[in-house]
C-alpha positions, 0 to 999 in steps of 0.5 A: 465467610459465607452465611452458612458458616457463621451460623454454624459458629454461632450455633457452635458457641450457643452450645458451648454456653449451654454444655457449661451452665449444664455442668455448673447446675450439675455441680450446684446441685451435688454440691446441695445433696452432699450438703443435705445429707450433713443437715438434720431437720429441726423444727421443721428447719435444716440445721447442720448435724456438726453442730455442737449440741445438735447430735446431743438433743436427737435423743431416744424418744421411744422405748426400747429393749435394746442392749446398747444404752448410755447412761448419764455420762458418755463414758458410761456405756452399756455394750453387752449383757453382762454390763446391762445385768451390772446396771441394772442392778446399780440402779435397782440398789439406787431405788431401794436406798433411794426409799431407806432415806425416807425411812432415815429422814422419818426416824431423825424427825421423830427423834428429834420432835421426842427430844424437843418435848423433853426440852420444852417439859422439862422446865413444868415439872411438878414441885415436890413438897418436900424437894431435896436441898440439891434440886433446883428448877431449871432455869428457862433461859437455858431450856429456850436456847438448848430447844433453839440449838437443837432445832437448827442442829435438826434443820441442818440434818434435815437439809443434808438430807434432803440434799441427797433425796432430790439428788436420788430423785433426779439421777432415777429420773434421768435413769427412766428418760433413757428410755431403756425398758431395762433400766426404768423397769429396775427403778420401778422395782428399786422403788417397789421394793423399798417402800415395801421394806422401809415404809411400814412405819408410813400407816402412823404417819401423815407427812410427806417424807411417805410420799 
């Protein structure tokens, strides 16, 4: 075989090398892109967008006046204007009844501390100089244990209540994180409007069931 020839297969087989490292980098490299566009970017790191949990933490961040919105739960879904003017009425009520609680809470702390002064007098009447026959003092004892029944009866009121204010609290907060201006304009208004109708009592009052 001449010179000529084996050189030609030499060159021939360099290039056959070369064609398929081409290819397989080609490849590597679509491969990379494909992959890419399944990665979200997270704290400055690529991170798969099948993650479970992934998809759930890029959340609205902005507002907007937009029609679609979800709303606390996936099954509760906003896709057109009649459902928007619908849940932004629910939350508008929410508000309002969020600030009637208030109201409430202050209406049994007044009528429980009126109750708690009768029980806690009642036992410092003053003697009549000539009492009948039939009346007797009260005994003390009792008046203690009536006034210790009525304060934990008051306490357990109170913390039911209390129960259902926080949960008012943190559904009209999830509500605002939406991000919805829709939605976080009928919480202000629900709240507005509330405090408007029920905290009129508020002016005579200094505990914190008027904030």
């Amino acid at each position: 075989m001449s010179a000529e020839a084996v050189m030609a297969a030499s060159m021939n087989s360099n290039m056959s090398h070369m064609n398929n490292n081409m290819s397989h980098m080609s490849n590597n490299s679509a491969n990379h892109t494909a992959s890419n566009k399944n990665m979200v970017m997270m704290d400055g790191h690529l991170m798969p967008s099948n993650v479970s949990g992934v998809s759930m933490m890029m959340m609205q961040m902005t507002f907007y006046a937009g029609i679609n919105v979800t709303v606390l739960f996936n099954e509760w879904k906003v896709t057109n204007i009649t459902e928007l003017l619908g849940t932004v009425v629910c939350w508008l009520v929410l508000g309002i009844l969020y600030q009637a609680l208030k109201r409430l809470r202050r209406h049994v702390l007044r009528k429980h501390k009126a109750a708690r002064g009768l029980l806690v007098s009642s036992p410092r009447f003053t003697k009549l100089a000539s009492p009948p026959s039939d009346v007797t003092t009260p005994d003390p004892a009792i008046v203690q244990s009536n006034t210790r029944l009525a304060e934990v009866k008051a306490h357990i009121v109170q913390s039911l209540l209390q129960l259902l204010q926080t949960t008012f609290s943190f559904l009209l907060m999830l509500v605002v994180m939406t991000y919805n201006v829709w939605l976080v304009l009928a919480v202000i208004l629900g709240d507005f409007i509330g405090y408007f109708v029920f905290a009129g009592d508020c002016a005579q009052l200094s505990n914190d069931h008027c904030g």
